[in-house]
C-alpha positions as CSV (number, residue, x, y, z in Angstrom):
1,X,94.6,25.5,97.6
2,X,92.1,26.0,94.1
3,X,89.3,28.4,94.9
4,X,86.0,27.7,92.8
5,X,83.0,29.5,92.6
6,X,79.7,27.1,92.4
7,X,76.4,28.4,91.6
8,X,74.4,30.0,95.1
9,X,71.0,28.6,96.1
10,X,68.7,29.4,98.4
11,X,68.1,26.8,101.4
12,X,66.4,26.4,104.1
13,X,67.3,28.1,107.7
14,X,65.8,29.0,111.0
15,X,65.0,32.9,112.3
16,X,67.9,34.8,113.8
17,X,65.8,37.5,115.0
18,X,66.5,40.9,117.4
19,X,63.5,43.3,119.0
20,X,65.3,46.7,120.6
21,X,63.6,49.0,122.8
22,X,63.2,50.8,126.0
23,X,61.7,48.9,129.0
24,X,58.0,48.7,128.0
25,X,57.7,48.2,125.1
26,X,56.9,45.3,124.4
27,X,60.4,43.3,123.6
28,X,59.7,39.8,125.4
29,X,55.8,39.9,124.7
30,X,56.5,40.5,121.1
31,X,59.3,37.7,121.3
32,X,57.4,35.6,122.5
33,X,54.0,35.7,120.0
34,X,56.5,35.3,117.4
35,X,58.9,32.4,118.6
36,X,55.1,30.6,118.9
37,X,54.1,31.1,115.2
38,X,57.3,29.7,114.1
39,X,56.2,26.4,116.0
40,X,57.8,23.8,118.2
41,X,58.9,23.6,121.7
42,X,60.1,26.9,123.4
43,X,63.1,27.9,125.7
44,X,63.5,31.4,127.1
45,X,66.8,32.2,128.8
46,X,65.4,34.6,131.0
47,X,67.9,37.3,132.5
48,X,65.3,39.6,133.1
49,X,64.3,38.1,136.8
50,X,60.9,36.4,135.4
51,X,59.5,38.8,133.5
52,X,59.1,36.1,130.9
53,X,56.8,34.0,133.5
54,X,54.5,36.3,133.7
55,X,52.9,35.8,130.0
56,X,52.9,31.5,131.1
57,X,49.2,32.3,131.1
58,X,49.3,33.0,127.2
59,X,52.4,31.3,126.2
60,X,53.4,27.2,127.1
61,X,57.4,27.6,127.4
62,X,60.6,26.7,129.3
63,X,62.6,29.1,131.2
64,X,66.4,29.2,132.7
65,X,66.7,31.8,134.9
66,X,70.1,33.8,135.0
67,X,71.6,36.3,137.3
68,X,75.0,36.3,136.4
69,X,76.0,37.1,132.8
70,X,79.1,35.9,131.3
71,X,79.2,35.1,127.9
72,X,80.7,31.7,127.9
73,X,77.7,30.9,130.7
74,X,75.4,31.4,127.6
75,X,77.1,29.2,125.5
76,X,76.6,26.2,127.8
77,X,72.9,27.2,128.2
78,X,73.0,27.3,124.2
79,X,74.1,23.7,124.2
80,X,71.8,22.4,127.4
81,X,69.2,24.0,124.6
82,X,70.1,22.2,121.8
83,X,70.7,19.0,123.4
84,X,67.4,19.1,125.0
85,X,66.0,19.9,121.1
86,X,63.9,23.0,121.6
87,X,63.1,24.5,118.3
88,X,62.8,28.3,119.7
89,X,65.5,29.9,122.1
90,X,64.7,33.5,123.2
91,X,67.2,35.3,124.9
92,X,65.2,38.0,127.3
93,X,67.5,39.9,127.3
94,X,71.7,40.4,125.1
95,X,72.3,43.2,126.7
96,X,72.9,41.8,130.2
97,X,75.5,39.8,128.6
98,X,77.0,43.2,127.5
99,X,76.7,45.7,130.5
100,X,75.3,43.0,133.0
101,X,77.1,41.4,135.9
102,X,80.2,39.2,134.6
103,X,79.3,40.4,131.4
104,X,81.2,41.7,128.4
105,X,82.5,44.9,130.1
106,X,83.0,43.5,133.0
107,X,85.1,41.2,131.6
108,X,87.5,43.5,130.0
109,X,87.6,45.2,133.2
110,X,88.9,42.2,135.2
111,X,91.3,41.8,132.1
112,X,93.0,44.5,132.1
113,X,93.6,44.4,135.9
114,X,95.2,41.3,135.4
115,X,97.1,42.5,132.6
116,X,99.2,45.5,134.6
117,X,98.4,48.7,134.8
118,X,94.6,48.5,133.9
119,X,95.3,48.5,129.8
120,X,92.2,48.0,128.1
121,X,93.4,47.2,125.1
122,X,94.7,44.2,126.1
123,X,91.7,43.6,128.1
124,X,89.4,43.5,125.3
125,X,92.4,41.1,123.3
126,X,91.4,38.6,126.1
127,X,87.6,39.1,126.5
128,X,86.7,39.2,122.5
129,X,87.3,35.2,121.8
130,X,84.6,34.9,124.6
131,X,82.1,37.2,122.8
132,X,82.5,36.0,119.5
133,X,81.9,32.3,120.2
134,X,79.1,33.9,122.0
135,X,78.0,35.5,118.9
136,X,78.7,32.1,116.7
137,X,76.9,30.2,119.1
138,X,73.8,31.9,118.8
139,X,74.4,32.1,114.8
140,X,74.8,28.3,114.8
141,X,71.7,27.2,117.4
142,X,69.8,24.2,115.5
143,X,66.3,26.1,116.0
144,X,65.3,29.8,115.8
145,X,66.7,31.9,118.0
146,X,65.2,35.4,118.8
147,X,67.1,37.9,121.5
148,X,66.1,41.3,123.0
149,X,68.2,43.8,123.8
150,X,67.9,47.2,126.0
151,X,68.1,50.4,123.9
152,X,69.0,53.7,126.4
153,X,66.1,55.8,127.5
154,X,65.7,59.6,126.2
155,X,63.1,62.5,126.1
156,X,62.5,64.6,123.2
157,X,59.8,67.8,123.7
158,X,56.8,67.4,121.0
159,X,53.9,69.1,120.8
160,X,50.8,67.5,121.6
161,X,47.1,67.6,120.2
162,X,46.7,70.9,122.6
163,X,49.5,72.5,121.6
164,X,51.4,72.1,124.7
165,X,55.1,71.1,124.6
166,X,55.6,67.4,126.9
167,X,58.3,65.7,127.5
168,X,58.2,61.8,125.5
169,X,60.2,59.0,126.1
170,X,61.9,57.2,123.6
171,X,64.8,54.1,123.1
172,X,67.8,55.0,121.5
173,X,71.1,53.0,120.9
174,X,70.7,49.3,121.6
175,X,73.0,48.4,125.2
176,X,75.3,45.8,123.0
177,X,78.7,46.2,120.6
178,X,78.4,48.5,118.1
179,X,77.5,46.6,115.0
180,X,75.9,43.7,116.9
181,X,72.6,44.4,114.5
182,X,74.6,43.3,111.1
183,X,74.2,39.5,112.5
184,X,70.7,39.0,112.2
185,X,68.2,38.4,109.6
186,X,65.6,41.0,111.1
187,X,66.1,43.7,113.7
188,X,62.8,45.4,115.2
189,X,62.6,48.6,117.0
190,X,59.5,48.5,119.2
191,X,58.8,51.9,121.2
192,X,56.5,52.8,123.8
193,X,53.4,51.9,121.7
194,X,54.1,48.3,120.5
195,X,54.9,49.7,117.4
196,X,57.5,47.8,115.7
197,X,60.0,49.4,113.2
198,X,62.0,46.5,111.1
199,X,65.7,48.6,110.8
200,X,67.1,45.8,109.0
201,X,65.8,42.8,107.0
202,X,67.2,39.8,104.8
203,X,63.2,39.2,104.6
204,X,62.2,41.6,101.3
205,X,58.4,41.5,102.3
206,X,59.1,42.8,105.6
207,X,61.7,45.6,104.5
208,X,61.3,49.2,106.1
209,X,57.8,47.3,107.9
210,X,56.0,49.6,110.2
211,X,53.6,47.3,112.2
212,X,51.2,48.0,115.1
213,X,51.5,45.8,118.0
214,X,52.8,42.7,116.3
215,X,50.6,39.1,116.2
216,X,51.0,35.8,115.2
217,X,50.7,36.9,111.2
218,X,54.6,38.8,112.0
219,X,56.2,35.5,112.7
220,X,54.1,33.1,110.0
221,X,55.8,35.9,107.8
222,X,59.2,35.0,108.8
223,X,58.4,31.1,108.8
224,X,57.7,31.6,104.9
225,X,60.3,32.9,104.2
226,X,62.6,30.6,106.2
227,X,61.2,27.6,104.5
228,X,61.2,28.4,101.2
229,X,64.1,26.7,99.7
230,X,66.2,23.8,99.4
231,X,66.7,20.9,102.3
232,X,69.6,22.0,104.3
233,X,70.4,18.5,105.1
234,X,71.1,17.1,109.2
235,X,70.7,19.8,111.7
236,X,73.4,20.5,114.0
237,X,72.7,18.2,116.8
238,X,72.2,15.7,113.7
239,X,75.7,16.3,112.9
240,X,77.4,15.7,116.9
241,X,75.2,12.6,117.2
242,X,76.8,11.5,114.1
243,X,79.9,12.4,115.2
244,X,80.4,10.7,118.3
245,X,79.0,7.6,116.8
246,X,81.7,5.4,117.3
247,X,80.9,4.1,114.3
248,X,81.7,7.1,112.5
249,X,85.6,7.0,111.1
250,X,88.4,9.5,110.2
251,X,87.1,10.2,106.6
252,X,83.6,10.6,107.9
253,X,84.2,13.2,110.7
254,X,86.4,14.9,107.4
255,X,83.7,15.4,105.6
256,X,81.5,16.3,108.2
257,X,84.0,18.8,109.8
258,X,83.7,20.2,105.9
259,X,80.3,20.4,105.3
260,X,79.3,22.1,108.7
261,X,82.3,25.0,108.0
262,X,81.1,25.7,104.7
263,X,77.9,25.7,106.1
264,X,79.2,28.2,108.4
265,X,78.0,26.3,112.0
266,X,81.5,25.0,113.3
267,X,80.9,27.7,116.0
268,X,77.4,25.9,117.3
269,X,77.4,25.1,121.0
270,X,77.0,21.2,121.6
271,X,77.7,18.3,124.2
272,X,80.2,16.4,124.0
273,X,80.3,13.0,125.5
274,X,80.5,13.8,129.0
275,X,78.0,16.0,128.4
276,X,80.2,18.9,128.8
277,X,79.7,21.8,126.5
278,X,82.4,22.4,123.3
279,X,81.4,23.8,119.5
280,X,81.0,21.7,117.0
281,X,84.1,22.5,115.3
282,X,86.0,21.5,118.3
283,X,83.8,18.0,118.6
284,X,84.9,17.2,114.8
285,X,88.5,18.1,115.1
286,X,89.0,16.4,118.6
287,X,87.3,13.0,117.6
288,X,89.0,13.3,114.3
289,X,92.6,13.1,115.7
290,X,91.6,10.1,118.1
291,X,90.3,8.4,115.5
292,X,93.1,8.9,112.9
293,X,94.4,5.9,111.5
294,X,97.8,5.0,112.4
């Protein structure tokens, strides 16, 4: 195969966003001021038993209650999402799908059990492919997708404004993978005081921000950014309508499968048909082999 380099532009995406911090602090309050000022209809996959509903006084969103958290649950709740064409998905929060029940841990639990002898190694073998098209299918989502995630509670002694040593609470380590940060645009720690702390940004303006409590001006920000460059063509859902077009023939769905792997979304959770959940990547290949000329 010839590999060629082309010249790299700038186009078009949508927000892949994180907020971290202890409970308190603001995570699906702050998640949810932005996912407004980046416009358009709202869902909230809510794992957090309704706290989300409590700011429907403030906010006009959707919300899919959860109570058990395997990974490849969120994945078919990604594509009920997509299908149903909500620009903003927030996930309130990750880490249940970590540490939660039936999530990731769990998962490798109940795999090495099965395996003989309780060998975690070969538990995580079989429980990774689940997170990662986890992971893809959030990457992939046709609209903005913001998540929250847990960070574990400690106390460190200060001094206050008397002099007096007190005890203050603070969020630490996110409750997710290691490394689960690297695959956003912008991670946010909030703490106690709504202040937000951006740890990581592919948004210069917004580099090493410090910003108190967080309005409508954070995600208009973010929108800027996002839409300043080139068209990025059909949008995923775009693409599955496309393909299951009968209409659409072998060299089509080719091209297509092409486009949407350099584009890096073959991992996006759709519908099929039936209505049934698959990626994208999956869609293409399957309706390419039936439609394959003799």
């Amino acid at each position: 195969m010839e590999l060629s380099f082309t010249p790299a532009t700038k186009a078009q995406a949508k927000a892949r966003l994180a907020f971290a911090g202890p409970s308190g602090s603001g995570k699906t309050y702050t998640s949810l001021i932005t996912g407004t000022a980046l416009g358009g209809r709202i869902a909230v996959i809510d794992t957090e038993r309704g706290s989300a509903s409590k700011y429907a006084d403030q906010f006009t969103f959707d919300t899919l209650q959860m109570h058990t958290y395997d990974p490849r649950q969120l994945v078919k709740a990604l594509a009920a999402a997509g299908n149903a064409g909500y620009d903003v998905v927030i996930v309130d929060s990750l880490s249940h799908f970590w540490m939660g029940t039936g999530g990731m841990l769990e998962q490798v639990d109940q795999a090495a059990k099965r395996s003989g002898g309780g060998n975690t190694f070969a538990g995580w073998k079989e429980a990774r492919p689940m997170e990662r098209a986890m992971v893809d299918a959030l990457l992939a989502y046709p609209g903005h997708v913001i998540v929250t995630m847990r960070t574990k509670t400690e106390y460190v002694i200060e001094e206050n404004d008397r002099g007096k040593k007190v005890p203050r609470k603070i969020g630490t380590k996110p409750e997710q993978r290691d490394g689960i940060e690297y695959e956003f645009d912008v991670v946010g720690d909030l703490d106690l005081e709504n202040t937000l702390i951006v740890a990581k940004s592919r948004c210069k303006p917004l580099a090493k921000s410090v910003i108190r409590e967080p309005d409508e001006e954070f995600g208009q920000r973010i929108l800027a950014w996002l839409t300043d460059g080139a068209d990025p063509g059909m949008s995923v859902s775009e693409v599955a309508r496309t393909a299951l077009d009968p209409t659409t023939g072998f060299d089509e769905l080719g091209q297509l499968y092409k486009a949407e792997e350099a584009a890096g979304r073959l991992g996006a959770a759709v519908n099929d048909e039936n209505g049934e959940p698959t990626t994208l990547g999956a869609l293409l290949s399957r309706l390419g082999k039936a439609r394959k000329p003799a």
